[in-house]
C-alpha positions in Angstrom: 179.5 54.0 1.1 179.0 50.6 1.5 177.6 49.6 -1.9 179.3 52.3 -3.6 178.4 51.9 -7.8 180.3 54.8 -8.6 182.7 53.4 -11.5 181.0 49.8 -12.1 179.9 51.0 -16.3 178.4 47.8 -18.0 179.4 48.4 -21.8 177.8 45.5 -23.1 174.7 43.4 -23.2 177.0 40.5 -21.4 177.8 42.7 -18.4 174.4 44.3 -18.2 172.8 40.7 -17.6 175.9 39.2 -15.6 175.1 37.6 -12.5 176.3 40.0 -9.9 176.0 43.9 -11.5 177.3 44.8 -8.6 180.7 43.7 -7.5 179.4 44.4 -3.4 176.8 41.3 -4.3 179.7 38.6 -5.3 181.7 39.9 -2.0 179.2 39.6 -0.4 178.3 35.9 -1.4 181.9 35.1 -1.1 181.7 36.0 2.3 178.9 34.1 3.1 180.1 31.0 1.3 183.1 31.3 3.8 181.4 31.0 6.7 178.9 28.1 5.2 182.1 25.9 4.4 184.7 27.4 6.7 183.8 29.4 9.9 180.3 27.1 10.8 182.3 23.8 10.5 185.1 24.4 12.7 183.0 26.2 15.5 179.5 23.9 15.7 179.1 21.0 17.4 176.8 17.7 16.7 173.9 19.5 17.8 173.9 22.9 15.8 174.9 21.1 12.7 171.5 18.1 13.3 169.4 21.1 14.7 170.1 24.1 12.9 172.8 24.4 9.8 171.4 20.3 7.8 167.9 21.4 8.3 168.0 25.1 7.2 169.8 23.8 4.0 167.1 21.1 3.1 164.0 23.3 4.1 165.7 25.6 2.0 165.9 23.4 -0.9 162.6 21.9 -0.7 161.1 25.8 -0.4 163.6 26.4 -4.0 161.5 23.9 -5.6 158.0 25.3 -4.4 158.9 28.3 -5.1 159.9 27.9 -9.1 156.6 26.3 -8.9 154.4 28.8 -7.2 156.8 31.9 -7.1 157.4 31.7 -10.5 155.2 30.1 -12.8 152.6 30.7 -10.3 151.0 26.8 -10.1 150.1 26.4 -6.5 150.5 22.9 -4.8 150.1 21.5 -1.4 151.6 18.6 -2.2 154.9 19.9 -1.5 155.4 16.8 1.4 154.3 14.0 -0.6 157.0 15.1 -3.1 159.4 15.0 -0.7 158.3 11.1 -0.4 158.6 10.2 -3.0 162.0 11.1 -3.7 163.0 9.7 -0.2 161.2 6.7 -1.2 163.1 6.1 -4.4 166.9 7.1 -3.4 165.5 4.2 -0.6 164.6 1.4 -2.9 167.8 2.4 -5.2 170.6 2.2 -2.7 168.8 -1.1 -1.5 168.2 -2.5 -4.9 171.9 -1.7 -6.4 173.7 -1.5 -2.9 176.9 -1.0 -4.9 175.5 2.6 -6.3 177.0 5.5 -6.2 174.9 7.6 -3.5 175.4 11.0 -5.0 173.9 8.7 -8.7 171.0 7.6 -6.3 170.0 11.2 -5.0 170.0 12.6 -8.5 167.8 9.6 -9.9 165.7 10.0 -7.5 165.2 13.3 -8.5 163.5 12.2 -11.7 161.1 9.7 -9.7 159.7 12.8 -8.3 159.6 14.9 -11.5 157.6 12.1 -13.3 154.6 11.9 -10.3 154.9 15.7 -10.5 154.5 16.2 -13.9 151.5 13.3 -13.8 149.9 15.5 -11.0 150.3 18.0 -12.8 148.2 17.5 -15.9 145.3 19.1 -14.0 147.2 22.4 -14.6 146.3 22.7 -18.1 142.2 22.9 -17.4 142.0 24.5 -13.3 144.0 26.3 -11.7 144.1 28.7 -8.4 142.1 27.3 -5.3 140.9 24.5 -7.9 145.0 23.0 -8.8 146.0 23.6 -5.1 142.9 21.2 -4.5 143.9 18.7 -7.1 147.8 18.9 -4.8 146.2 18.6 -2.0 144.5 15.3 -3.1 147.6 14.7 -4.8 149.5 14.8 -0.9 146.8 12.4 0.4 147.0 10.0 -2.1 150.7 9.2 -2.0 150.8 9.2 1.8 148.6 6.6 1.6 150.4 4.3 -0.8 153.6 4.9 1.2 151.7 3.2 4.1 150.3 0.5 2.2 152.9 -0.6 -0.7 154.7 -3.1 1.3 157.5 -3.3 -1.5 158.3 0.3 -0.8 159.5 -0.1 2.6 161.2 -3.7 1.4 158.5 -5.1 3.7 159.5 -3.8 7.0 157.4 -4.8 9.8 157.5 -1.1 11.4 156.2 0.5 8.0 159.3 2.5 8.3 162.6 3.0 6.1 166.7 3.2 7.4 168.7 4.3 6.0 172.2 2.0 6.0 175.8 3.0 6.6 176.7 4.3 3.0 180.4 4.8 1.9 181.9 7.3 -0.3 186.0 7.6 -1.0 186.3 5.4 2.0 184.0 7.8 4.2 180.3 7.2 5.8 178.1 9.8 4.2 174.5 8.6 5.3 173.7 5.8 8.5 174.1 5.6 11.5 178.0 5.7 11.5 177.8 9.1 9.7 179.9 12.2 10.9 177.0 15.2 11.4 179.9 17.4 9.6 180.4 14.7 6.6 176.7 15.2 6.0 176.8 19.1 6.3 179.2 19.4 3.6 177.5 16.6 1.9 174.2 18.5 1.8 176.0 22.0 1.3 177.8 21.0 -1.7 174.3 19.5 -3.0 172.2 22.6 -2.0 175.1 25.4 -3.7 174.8 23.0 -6.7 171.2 22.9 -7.3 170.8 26.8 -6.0 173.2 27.5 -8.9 171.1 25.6 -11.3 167.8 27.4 -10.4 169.7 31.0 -10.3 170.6 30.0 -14.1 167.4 28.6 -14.9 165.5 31.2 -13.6 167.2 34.5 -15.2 167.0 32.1 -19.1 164.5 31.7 -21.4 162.5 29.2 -19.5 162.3 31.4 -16.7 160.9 34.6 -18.7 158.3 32.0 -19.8 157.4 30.7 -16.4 156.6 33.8 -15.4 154.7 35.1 -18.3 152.9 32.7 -17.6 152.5 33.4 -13.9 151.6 36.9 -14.8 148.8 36.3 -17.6 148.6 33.0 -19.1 146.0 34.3 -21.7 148.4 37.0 -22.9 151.4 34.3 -23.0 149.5 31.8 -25.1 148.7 34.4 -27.7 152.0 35.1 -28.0 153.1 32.1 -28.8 153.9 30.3 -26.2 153.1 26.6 -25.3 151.2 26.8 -21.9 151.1 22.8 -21.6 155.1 23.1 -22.1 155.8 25.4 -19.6 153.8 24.5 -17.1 154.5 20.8 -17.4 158.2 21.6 -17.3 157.7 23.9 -13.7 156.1 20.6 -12.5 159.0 18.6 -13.3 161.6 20.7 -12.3 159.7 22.3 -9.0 159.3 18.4 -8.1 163.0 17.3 -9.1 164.1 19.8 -6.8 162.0 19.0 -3.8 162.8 14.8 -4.6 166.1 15.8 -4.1 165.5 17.6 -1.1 163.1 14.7 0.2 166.0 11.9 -0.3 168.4 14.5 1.8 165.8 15.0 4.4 166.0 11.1 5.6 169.4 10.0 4.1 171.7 12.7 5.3 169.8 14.3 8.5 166.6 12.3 9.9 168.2 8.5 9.2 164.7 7.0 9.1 161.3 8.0 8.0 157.6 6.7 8.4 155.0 7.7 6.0 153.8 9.8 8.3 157.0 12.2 8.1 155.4 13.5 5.0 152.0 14.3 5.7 150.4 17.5 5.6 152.0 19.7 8.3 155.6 19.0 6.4 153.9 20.8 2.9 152.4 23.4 4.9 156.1 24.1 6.4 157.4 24.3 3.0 154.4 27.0 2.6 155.3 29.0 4.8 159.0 29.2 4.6 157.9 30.4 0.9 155.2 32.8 2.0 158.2 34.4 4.5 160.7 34.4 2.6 159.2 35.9 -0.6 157.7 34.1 -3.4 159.6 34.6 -6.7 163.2 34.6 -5.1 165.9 32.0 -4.7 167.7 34.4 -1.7 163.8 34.3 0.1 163.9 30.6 0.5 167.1 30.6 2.7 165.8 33.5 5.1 162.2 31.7 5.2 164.6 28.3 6.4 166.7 30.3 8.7 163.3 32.0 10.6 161.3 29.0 10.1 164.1 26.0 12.0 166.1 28.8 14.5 162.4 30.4 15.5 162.0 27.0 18.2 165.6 26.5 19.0 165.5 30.1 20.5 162.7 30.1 21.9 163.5 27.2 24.0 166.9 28.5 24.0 166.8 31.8 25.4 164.6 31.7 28.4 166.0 28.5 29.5 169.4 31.1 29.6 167.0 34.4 31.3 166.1 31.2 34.0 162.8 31.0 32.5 162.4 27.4 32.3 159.6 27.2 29.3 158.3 23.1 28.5 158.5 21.9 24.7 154.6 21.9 24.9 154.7 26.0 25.7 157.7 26.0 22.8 155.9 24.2 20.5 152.7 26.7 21.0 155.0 30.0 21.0 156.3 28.7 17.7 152.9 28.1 16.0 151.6 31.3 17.0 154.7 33.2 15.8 154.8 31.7 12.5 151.2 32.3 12.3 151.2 35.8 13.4 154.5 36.4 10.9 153.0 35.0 7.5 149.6 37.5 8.9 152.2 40.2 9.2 154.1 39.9 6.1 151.0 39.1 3.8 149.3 42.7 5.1 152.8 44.9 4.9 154.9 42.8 3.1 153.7 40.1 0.8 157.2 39.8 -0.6 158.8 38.3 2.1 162.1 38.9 3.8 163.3 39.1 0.3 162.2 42.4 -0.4 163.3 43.9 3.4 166.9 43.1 2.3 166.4 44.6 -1.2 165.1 47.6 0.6 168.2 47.6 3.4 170.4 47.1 -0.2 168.6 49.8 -2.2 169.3 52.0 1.1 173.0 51.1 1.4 173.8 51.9 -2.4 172.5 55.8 -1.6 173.4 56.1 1.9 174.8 58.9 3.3 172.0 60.8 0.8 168.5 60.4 1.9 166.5 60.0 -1.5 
């Protein structure tokens, strides 16, 4: 058996609540981490690692901090884009402000850029919420589009509207500009995404996770119970939009190398929606299957019948992928609202019995 359990006794509360209660998981993690900083680095080339492996891992972490806010504290927000902004915005005017600054010091500052207009768009929380708080997002995406396009300062007064990011050094190597290696930015980014991931998985199974998700649940029932609603959903705001800053100042600096407002309009909130919706809301393993389906689902489809000598044009790709994605969220919302989270808990539950049927 596979996921044989036979022998793996947890004798205290510390091993009942560990990480991986099943020894098969961490293996299985390990082995994935192997081929993330081993195996997929010595076998891509430039365009699998600008096309496929950099974006999966920011989409990824942008969905992570969508999904603490709307998987588990259960806030919704359509903003997710105009997040993204403003964190790419800030790591901008830092490294170009205090040129001698550490990048890695930039991305995480820019993080909090992100949590405070979060946390200020936010406040609407505590009086609407539902189709009312995803409104107030919504407004909350048009509004800082707009000031990216007309605060001058914020693009250092470039006459294209648009920001580049410059060679940046680190230890004597080009992490982010145009001189960057695509694999220095992979590991760059993977080291950054493992990092944060680990946070959320920490922050998530705590005591500020169980509130979130009271919360989510019933907020009525949490409140009478004690707990401060204003605190805890205040604090998903902040660290939902941390998150996706972070992800935003990866997005230009370590994969697109320039950005115009209009990078962050609606359709790139909507992609971090769907990813979400995919991959299963409420789980950190969701928003790496939702990235995965969501930034492979083009490259193969103009992949594969360019190699069957189907010669397909990027406007039929672009159509097969809408309609794909579309049809997929349809699918999973009517059989399985959970996402491709819950398929592989399902193959997992399955592989822990298997041979026995039940």
């Amino acid at each position: 058996m596979l996921y044989r359990t036979v022998g793996q006794f947890k004798t205290s509360y510390h091993a009942d609540h560990a990480l991986f209660p099943v020894k098969q998981d961490a293996w299985l993690l390990g082995f994935i981490l192997l081929i993330a900083f081993v195996i997929l680095p010595a076998t891509a080339n430039e365009f699998v690692f600008n096309a496929l492996l950099i974006p999966v891992l920011v989409y990824a972490l942008a969905a992570l901090g969508l999904n603490i806010l709307t998987g588990y504290a259960g806030q919704l927000s359509l903003g997710t884009g105009a997040f993204m902004g403003v964190g790419a915005y800030a790591c901008y005017k830092l490294v170009t402000i205090f040129p001698e600054l550490n990048i890695v010091v930039a991305i995480a500052l820019s993080g909090f850029f992100s949590a405070a207009v979060g946390v200020a768009f936010g406040l609407p929380s505590l009086r609407i919420k539902g189709f009312y708080l995803a409104i107030a997002t919504l407004a909350a995406q048009f509004f800082l589009v707009w000031l990216f396009e007309k605060w001058a300062w914020l693009y250092n007064y470039n006459s294209s509207g648009a920001i580049q990011v410059p060679n940046i050094d680190m230890f004597g190597v080009t992490v982010a500009g145009p001189n960057a290696r695509a694999i220095v930015q992979y590991y760059f980014v993977l080291c950054v995404v493992c990092l944060i991931t680990w946070f959320a998985i920490n922050i998530t199974r705590g005591r500020i996770g169980r509130i979130w998700k009271s919360v989510r649940d019933m907020d009525i029932a949490a409140e009478l119970v004690g707990i401060n609603l204003m605190k805890a959903k205040l604090s998903a705001f902040a660290v939902s939009s941390y998150i996706v800053g972070i992800a935003g100042a990866l997005f230009v600096f370590l994969w697109r190398g320039a950005a115009e407002p209009v990078l962050f309009d609606i359709p790139l909130s909507f992609r971090v929606l769907f990813i979400v919706i995919i991959g299963g809301m409420g789980s950190i393993l969701g928003n790496y299957l939702g990235a995965v389906l969501i930034v492979a689902l083009p490259v193969i489809i103009s992949f594969v019948p360019g190699a069957l000598g189907l010669p397909v044009s990027s406007a039929m790709v672009e159509h097969l992928n809408t309609m794909i994605v579309g049809a997929a969220i349809i699918g999973f919302l009517i059989l399985e609202p959970h996402g491709l989270a819950r398929l592989w808990a399902i193959i997992r539950e399955k592989l822990v019995i298997w041979p026995f049927p039940h």
